[in-house]
N, C-alpha and C positions, 0 to 999 in steps of 0.2 A: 929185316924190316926196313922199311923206305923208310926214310925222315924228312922232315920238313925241308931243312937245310938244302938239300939234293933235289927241291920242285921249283927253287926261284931259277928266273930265267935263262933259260927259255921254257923250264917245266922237261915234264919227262910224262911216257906211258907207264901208267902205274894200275895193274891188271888190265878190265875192260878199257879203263877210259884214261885221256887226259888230262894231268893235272900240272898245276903250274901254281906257286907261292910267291907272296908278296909281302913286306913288313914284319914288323916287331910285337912280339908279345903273344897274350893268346890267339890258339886259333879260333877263326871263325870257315865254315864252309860255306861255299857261292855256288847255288844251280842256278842257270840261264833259262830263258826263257825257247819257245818253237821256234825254229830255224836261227838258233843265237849262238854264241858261244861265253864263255868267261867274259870277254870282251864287253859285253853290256854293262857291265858293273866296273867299269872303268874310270868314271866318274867320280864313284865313290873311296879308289883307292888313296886320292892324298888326305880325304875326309878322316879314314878309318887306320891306314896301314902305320901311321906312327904309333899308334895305342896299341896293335895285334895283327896277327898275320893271318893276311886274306888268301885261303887256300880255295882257285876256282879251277872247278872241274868242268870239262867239255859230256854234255851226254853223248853217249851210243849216236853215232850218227852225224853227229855236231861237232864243228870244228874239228879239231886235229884228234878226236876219238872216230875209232874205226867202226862201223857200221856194224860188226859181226855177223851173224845169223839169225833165222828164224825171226819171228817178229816183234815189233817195232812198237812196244807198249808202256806204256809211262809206270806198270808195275815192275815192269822188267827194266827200266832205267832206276827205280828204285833197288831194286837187286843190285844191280851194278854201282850204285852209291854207295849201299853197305858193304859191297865186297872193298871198294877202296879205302874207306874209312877203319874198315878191321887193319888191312895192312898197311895201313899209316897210324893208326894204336888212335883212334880219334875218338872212340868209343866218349859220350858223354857232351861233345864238342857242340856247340850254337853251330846253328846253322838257318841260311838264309836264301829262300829259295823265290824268285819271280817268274810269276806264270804256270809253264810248264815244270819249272822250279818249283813254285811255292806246291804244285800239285803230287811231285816226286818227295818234297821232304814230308807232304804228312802222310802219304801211302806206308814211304819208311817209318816213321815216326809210328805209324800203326800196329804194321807189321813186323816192327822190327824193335820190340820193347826195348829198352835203356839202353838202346845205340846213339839216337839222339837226344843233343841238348835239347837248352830253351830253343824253340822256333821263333821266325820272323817269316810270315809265307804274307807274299805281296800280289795283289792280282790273279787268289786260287781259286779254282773252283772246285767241285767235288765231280760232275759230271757233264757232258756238252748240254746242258738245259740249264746249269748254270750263265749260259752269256747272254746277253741281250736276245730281244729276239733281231734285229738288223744284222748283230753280228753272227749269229745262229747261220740264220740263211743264207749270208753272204758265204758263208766254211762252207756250209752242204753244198751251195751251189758249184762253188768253186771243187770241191771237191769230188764230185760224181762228172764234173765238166774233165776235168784234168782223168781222174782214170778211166774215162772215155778216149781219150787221148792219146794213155799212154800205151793202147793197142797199138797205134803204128808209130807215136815217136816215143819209144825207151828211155829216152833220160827223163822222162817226166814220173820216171818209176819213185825218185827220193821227195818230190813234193808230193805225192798223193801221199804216203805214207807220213809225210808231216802233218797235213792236212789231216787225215786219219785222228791224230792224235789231238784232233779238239772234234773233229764232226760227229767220232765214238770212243774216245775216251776223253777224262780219265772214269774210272769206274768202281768211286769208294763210296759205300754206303755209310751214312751220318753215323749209324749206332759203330762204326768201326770206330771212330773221333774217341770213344770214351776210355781207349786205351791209352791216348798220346798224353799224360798227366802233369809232364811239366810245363811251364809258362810259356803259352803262343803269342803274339803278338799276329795279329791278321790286318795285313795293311790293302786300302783300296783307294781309287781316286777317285773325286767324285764326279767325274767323266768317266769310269770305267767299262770295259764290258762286259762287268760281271754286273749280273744284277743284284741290286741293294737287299732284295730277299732274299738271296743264295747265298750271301754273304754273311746276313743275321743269320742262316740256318747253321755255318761253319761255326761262325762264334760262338752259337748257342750248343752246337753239339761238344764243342769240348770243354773239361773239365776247367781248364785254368788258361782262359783267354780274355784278352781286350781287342780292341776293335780301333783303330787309327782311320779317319776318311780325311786325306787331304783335297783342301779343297783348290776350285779352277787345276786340276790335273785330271789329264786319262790313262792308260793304262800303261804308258813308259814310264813309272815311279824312276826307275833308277837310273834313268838317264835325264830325264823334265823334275828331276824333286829328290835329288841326290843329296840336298844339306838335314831337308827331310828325313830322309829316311836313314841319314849317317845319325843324326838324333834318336829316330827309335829304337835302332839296333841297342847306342851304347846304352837309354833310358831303359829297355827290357834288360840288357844286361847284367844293372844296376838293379833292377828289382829282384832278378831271379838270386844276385851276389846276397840281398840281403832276407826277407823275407814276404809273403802274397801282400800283395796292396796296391793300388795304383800305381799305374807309370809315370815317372816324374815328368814333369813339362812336356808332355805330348797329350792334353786332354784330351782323353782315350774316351772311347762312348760303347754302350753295351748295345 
């Protein structure tokens, strides 16, 4: 069994993907956002890492995780989250996921009953019709632009495939939400590209969630709204430590 200990820097491959640790105390898990790595949540390490240790993982594809095989699906980087999380014994552990992140921890959280904690998914969607519609178009377009493309120039092979992962996925139906039963926390900015509707529909589909919209932010919480979002983490954390009821000092809205 891998331990924590053996991920602080520079991290190490740990099954599919890379992982790397930061700080004292418990842990919390970091997904990144499309085309990111750990790295985006950099911000928030002197926020958080005195009180607990910040384990970020790189997805399939993403920073210093290997690509592997076959394709390139935010269910299947879900997979890959649970497979590291068993062999690092993390079973139970918060976890905090932006984006492409916050989309991979509730698939897991779905799919993957009492592996994970409390959630904190920042900027998720459920599927590409949750974004805007500007930013909608702007992925499709770019999207069929570039695998048009990437017939005669090949390296445009790992941005269509990124691209992919908002133009046709992620692909979780709301009635799946009703398994993820511990406390989410669902953060958005109120510049986002998520629309404000697909956002109420995430909060409303799960059991035991609150809804944070920070306001004058867009959709880089954790990098434009890091003291932010270092507050909801430890406020959810606090509530899930004691019992349901409102999240302390983050007026949370339903």
């Amino acid at each position: 069994m891998t331990t924590l200990e053996s991920l602080h820097h520079p991290g190490r491959l740990v099954g599919p993907l890379w992982a790397v640790a930061v700080g004292h105390g418990p842990p919390l898990v970091l997904l990144h956002g499309n085309a990111e790595s750990h790295r985006v949540f950099d911000r928030l390490v002197p926020l958080l890492a005195p009180r607990m240790t910040l384990v970020g993982l790189d997805s399939r594809g993403h920073g210093r995780s290997p690509r592997g095989t076959g394709e390139l699906r935010i269910s299947r980087m879900a997979d890959d989250v649970a497979d590291v999380m068993a062999e690092l014994d993390l079973a139970g552990v918060p976890i905090l996921g932006f984006s492409d992140g916050g989309n991979i921890a509730l698939d897991l959280a779905a799919r993957h009953p009492g592996l994970a904690g409390p959630l904190i998914v920042v900027g998720a969607n459920l599927d590409p019709s949750g974004l805007t519609p500007a930013t909608k178009l702007m992925t499709d377009l770019e999207h069929v632009a570039c695998r048009s493309a990437s017939r005669f120039v090949p390296g445009l092979g790992w941005r269509v495939e990124r691209l992919a992962l908002m133009a046709t996925d992620p692909a979780i139906d709301p009635a799946e939400l009703q398994a993820v039963t511990q406390p989410v926390l669902v953060v958005v900015g109120e510049r986002d590209v998520i629309r404000p509707e697909h956002t109420d529909l995430i909060v409303a589909a799960l059991p035991d969630a609150e809804l944070l919209r920070i306001p004058r932010v867009g959709h880089m919480i954790p990098i434009d709204a890091a003291p932010q979002l270092a507050l909801a983490v430890q406020g959810l954390l606090r509530r899930a430590d004691r019992s349901p009821g409102p999240v302390a000092g983050l007026h949370a809205a339903r």
